[in-house]
C-alpha positions in Angstrom: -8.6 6.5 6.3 -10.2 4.8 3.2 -9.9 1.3 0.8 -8.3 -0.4 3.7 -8.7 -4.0 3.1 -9.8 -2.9 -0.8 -8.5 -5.8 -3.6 -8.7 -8.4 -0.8 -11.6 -11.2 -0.8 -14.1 -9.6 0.9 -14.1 -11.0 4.3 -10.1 -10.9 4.3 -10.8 -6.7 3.3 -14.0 -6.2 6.3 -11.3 -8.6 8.6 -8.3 -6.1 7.9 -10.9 -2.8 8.2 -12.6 -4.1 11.6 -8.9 -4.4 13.3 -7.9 -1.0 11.9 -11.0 0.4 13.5 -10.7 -1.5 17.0 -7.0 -0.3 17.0 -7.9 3.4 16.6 -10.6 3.2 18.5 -9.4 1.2 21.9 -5.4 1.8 20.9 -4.7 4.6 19.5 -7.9 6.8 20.4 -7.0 9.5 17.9 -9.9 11.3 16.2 -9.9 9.5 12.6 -12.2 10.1 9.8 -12.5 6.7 8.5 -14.4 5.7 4.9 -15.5 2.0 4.6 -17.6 -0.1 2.2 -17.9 -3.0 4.5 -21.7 -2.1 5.7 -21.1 -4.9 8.8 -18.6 -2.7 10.5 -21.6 0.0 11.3 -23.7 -3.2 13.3 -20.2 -4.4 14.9 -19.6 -0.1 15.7 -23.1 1.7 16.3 -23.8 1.3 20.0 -19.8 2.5 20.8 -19.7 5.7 22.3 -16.4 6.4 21.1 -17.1 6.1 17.3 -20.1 8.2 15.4 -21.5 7.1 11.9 -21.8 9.2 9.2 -22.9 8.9 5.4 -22.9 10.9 2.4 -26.2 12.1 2.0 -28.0 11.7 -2.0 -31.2 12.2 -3.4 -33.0 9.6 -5.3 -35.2 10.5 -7.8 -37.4 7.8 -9.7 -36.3 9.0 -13.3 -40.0 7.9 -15.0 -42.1 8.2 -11.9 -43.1 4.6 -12.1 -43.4 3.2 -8.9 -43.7 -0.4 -10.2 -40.2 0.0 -11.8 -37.1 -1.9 -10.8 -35.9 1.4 -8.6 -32.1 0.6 -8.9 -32.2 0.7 -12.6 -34.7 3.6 -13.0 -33.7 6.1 -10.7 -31.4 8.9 -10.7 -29.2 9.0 -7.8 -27.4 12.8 -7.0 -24.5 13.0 -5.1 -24.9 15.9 -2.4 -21.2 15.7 -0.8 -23.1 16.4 2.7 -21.9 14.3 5.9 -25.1 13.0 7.4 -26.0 11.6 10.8 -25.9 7.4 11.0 -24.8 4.3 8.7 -25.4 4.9 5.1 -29.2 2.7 4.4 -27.5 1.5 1.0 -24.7 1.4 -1.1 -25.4 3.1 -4.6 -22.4 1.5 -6.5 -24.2 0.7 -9.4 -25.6 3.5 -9.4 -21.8 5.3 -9.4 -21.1 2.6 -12.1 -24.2 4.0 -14.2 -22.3 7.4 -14.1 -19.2 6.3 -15.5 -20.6 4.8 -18.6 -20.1 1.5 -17.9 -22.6 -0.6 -20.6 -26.3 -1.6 -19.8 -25.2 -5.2 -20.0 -22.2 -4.6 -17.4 -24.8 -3.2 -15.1 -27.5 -5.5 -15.4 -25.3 -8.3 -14.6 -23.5 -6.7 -11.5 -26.9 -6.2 -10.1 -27.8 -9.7 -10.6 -24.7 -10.6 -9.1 -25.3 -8.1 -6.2 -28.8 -9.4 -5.3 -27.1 -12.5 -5.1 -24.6 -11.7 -2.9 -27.1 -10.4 -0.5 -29.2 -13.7 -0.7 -26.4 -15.5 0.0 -25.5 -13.2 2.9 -29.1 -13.3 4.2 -28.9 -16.7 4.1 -31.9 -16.7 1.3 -30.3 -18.2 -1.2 -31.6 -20.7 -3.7 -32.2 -22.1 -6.8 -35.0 -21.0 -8.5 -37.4 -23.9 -9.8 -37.0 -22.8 -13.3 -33.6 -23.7 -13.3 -33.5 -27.4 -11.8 -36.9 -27.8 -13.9 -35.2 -27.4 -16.9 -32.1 -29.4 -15.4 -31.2 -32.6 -17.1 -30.0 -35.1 -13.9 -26.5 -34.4 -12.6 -27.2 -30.7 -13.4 -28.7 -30.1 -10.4 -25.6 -31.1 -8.4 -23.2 -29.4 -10.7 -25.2 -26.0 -10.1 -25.4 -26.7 -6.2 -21.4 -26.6 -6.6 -21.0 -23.7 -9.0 -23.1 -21.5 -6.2 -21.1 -23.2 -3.4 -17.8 -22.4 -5.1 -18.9 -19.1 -6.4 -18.0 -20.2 -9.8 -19.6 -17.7 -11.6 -18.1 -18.8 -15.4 -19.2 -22.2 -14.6 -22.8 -21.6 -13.5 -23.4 -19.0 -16.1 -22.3 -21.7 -18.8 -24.4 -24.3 -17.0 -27.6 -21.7 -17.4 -26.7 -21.2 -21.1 -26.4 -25.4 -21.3 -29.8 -25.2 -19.8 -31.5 -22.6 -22.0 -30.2 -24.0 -24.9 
């Protein structure tokens, strides 16, 4: 099984994939080779002895051999269509992206969107100083509720109010 809960919000998509797993698994108990994106399903799914995680292995290679460059934008990442043992350490999508061409801009963004994601999910997230330094009052509080909405338009015209 693959893209269950795919062009959902994502915790509506990792809700609809975590009861299709529990119902195979405790239900159904049918040998099922199922594909996810949701990385919390492996935590929720490791320590079952019923259910065995597997990856698909790549090599990353560092394309300029600079260790002190950004390694998700300078490396390349190969593909080796080999089922390895265990959860998948990360997801390589813009990496996958990269290989379909999409622009340098289009990339650069979804990474700064990704590592923002992941802030927000590690509960790291916050405004840098630059930002409310250059904030003009009331700008502050406008940004707070772009993030909290996850109004992406909005806060990305607020920056460009900002830089401006």
């Amino acid at each position: 099984m693959d893209e269950l809960g795919r062009g959902t919000s994502t915790f509506d998509g990792t809700a609809i994939a975590s009861a299709a797993v529990k119902h195979l698994v405790d239900r159904s108990k049918c040998l099922t080779l199922f594909a996810t994106h949701y990385h919390s399903l492996l935590d929720e799914w490791k320590n079952n002895r019923d259910v065995r995680l597997g990856h698909m292995e790549c090599v990353v290679d560092n394309r300029e051999g600079d260790s002190n460059k950004d390694q998700e934008e300078e490396c390349n990442v190969t593909f080796l269509y080999t089922l390895g043992d265990g959860g998948c350490p990360k997801s390589f999508g813009i990496n996958v992206a990269k290989l379909a061409n999409l622009p340098t801009e289009v990339l650069v963004n979804a990474k700064r969107i990704s590592a923002d994601f992941e802030d927000e999910l590690n509960g790291t997230r916050r405004i840098p100083n630059a930002v409310t330094a250059r904030s003009a009052p009331g700008q502050k509080a406008a940004i707070c509720g772009a993030i909290q909405n996850e109004n992406w338009e909005e806060l990305i015209d607020l920056w460009k109010q900002i830089r401006s």
